[in-house]
C-alpha positions as CSV (number, residue, x, y, z in Angstrom):
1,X,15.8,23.2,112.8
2,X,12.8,20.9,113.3
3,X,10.9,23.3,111.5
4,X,12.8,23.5,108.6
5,X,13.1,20.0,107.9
6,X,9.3,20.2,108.3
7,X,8.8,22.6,105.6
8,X,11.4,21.2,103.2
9,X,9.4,18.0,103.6
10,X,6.3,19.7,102.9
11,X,7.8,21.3,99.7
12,X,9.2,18.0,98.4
13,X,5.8,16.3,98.9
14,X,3.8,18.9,97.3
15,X,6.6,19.0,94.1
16,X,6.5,14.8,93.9
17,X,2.4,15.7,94.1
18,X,2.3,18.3,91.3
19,X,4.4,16.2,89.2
20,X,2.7,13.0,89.6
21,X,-0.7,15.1,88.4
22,X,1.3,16.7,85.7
23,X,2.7,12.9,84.5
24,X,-0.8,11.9,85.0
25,X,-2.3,14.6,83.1
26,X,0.1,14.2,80.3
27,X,-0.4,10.1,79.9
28,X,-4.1,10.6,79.6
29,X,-4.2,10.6,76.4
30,X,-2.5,7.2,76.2
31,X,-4.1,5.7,78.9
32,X,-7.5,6.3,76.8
33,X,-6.4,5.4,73.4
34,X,-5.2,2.0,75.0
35,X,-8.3,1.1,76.9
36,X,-10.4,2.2,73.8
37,X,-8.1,-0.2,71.8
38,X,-8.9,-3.3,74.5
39,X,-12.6,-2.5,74.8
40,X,-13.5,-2.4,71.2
41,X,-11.4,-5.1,70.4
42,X,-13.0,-7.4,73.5
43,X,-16.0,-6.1,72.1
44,X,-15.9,-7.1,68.6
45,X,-13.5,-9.8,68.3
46,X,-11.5,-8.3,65.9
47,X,-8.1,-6.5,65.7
48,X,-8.1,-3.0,66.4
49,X,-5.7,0.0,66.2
50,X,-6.0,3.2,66.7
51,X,-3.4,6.2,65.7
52,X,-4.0,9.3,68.3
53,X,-6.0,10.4,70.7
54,X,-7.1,13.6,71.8
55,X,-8.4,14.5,75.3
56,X,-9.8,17.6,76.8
57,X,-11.2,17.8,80.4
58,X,-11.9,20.8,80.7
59,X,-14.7,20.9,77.4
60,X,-15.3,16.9,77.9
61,X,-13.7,16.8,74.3
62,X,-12.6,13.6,73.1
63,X,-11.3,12.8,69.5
64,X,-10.1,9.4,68.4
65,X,-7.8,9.5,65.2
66,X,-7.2,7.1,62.9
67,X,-9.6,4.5,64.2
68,X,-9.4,0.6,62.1
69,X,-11.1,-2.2,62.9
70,X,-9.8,-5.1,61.1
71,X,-11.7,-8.0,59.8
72,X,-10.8,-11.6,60.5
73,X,-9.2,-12.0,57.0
74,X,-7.5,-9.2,58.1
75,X,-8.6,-6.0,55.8
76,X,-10.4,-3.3,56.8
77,X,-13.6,-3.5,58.5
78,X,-14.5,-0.3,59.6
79,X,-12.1,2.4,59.3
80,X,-12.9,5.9,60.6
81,X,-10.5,8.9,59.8
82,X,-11.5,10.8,63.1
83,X,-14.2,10.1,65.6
84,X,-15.2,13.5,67.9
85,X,-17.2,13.8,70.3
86,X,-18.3,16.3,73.0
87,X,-19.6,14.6,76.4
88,X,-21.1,15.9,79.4
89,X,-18.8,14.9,82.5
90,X,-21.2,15.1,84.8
91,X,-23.4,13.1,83.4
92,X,-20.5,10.5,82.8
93,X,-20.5,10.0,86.6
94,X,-23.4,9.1,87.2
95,X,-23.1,6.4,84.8
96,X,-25.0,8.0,81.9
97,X,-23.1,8.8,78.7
98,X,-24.5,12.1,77.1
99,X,-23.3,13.1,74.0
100,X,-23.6,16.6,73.0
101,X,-22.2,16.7,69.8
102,X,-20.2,14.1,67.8
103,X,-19.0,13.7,63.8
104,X,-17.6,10.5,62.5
105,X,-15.3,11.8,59.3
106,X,-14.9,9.3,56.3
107,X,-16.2,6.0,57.9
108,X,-16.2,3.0,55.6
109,X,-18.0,0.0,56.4
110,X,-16.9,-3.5,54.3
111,X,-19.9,-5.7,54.4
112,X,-18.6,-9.5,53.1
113,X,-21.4,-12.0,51.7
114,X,-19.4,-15.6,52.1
115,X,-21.9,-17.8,51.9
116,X,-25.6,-18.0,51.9
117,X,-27.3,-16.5,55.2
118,X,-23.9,-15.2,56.3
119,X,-22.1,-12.4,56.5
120,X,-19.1,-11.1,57.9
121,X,-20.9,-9.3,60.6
122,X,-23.4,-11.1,62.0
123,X,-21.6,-12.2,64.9
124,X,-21.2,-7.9,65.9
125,X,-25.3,-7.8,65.4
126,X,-26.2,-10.6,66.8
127,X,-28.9,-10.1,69.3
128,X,-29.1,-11.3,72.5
129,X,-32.5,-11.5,74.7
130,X,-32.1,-9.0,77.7
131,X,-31.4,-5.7,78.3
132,X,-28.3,-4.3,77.9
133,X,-25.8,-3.8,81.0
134,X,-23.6,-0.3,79.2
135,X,-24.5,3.2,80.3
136,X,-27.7,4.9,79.4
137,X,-26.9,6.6,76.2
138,X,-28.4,10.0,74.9
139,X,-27.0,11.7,71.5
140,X,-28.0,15.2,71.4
141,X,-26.7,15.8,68.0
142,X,-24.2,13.2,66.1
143,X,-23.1,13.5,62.4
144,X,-21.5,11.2,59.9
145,X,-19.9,12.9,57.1
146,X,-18.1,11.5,54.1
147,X,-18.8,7.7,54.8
148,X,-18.4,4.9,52.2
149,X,-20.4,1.3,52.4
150,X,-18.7,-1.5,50.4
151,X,-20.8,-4.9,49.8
152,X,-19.0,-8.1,48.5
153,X,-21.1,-10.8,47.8
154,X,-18.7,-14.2,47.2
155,X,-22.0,-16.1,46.7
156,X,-22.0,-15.2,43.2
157,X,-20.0,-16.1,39.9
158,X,-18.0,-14.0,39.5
159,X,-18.3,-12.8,43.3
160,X,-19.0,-9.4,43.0
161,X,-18.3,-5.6,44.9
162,X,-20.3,-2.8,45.3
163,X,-19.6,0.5,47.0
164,X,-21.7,3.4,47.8
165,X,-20.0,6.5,48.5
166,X,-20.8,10.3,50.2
167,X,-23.0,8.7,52.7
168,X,-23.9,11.0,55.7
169,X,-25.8,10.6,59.0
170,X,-27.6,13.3,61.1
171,X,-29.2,11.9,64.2
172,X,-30.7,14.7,66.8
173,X,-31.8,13.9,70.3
174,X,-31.4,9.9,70.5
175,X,-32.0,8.2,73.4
C-alpha cells in the first residue's frame, strides 16, 4: 500500500514537472518579447512596442516582429518590420553575445532637426567616457535590407523632409 502511494506520488510530481516545463516552454516567447520591450525602452527613453516574437532554442534563433520605437512627439522613430538573428548559446553564457547571422527587414530611421545643434537623437548617441558594462559583442555576419532614412530639418523656412530609400547594410566579422 505504501508503495503505491509512493509511486502515484512520484507520477503526480513528475506530470506537475513536465507540465510546468511545457507552460514554461510555451510562455518563452512572451517572457522575451516583454523584457525586450522594458530593456529597449529603459534604454532609450522612449516608448516601445513590439508585435511577436519568435524563439528557438534548439538553433539559438530569435526573431523580433514588428519592432517600433516611438519618438517623444510620439511618431515613429525607428520602426523595423522583423529583426532575426542567429546566436550562439554557448557563448551567451559566458556572457559574450555572438551573433552568427542576423537581417534587419525594412528599418526606417526618422532623424528630426528642431533647433540648431540639436537633434532628436542625441540624447541615444550621446557618449559617455568609460567603457561600456554590456556583453562582448561579435557579429559574424549581419544584414540590413530594405531600410529608409528620413531627415526633417524644422530649422529651416519652410522646415523641410528628406528621405532616402533602399538602404542596405552588410557587416562581416564585427567585434
Amino acid at each position: 500500500m505504501r508503495r503505491r502511494r509512493a509511486l502515484r506520488l512520484v507520477a503526480v510530481a513528475a506530470v506537475a514537472l513536465v507540465a510546468l516545463a511545457a507552460g514554461g516552454w510555451l510562455a518563452l516567447p512572451e517572457i522575451v518579447r516583454r523584457v525586450a520591450v522594458w530593456r529597449l525602452a529603459a534604454a532609450t527613453g522612449r516608448v516601445v512596442t513590439l508585435a511577436r516574437v519568435e524563439v528557438d532554442l534548439r538553433d539559438g534563433r530569435l526573431a523580433l516582429h514588428g519592432l517600433r520605437v516611438l519618438d517623444r512627439d510620439r511618431r515613429p522613430l525607428a520602426p523595423v518590420a522583423r529583426l532575426t538573428l542567429r546566436v550562439s548559446l554557448r557563448d551567451l553564457l559566458r556572457g559574450h553575445l555572438r551573433v552568427a547571422s542576423g537581417t534587419l527587414d525594412t528599418p526606417t530611421l526618422r532623424i528630426v532637426r528642431p533647433g540648431p545643434g540639436e537633434f532628436n537623437v542625441s540624447d541615444l548617441v550621446a557618449h559617455e567616457g568609460g567603457a561600456g558594462t554590456g556583453p562582448a559583442l561579435t557579429l559574424e555576419r549581419f544584414a540590413g535590407e530594405g531600410g529608409a532614412v528620413e531627415i526633417e530639418d524644422r530649422t529651416l523656412a519652410p522646415p523641410r523632409v528628406w528621405r532616402v530609400e533602399a538602404v542596405a547594410l552588410e557587416a562581416r566579422g564585427v567585434s
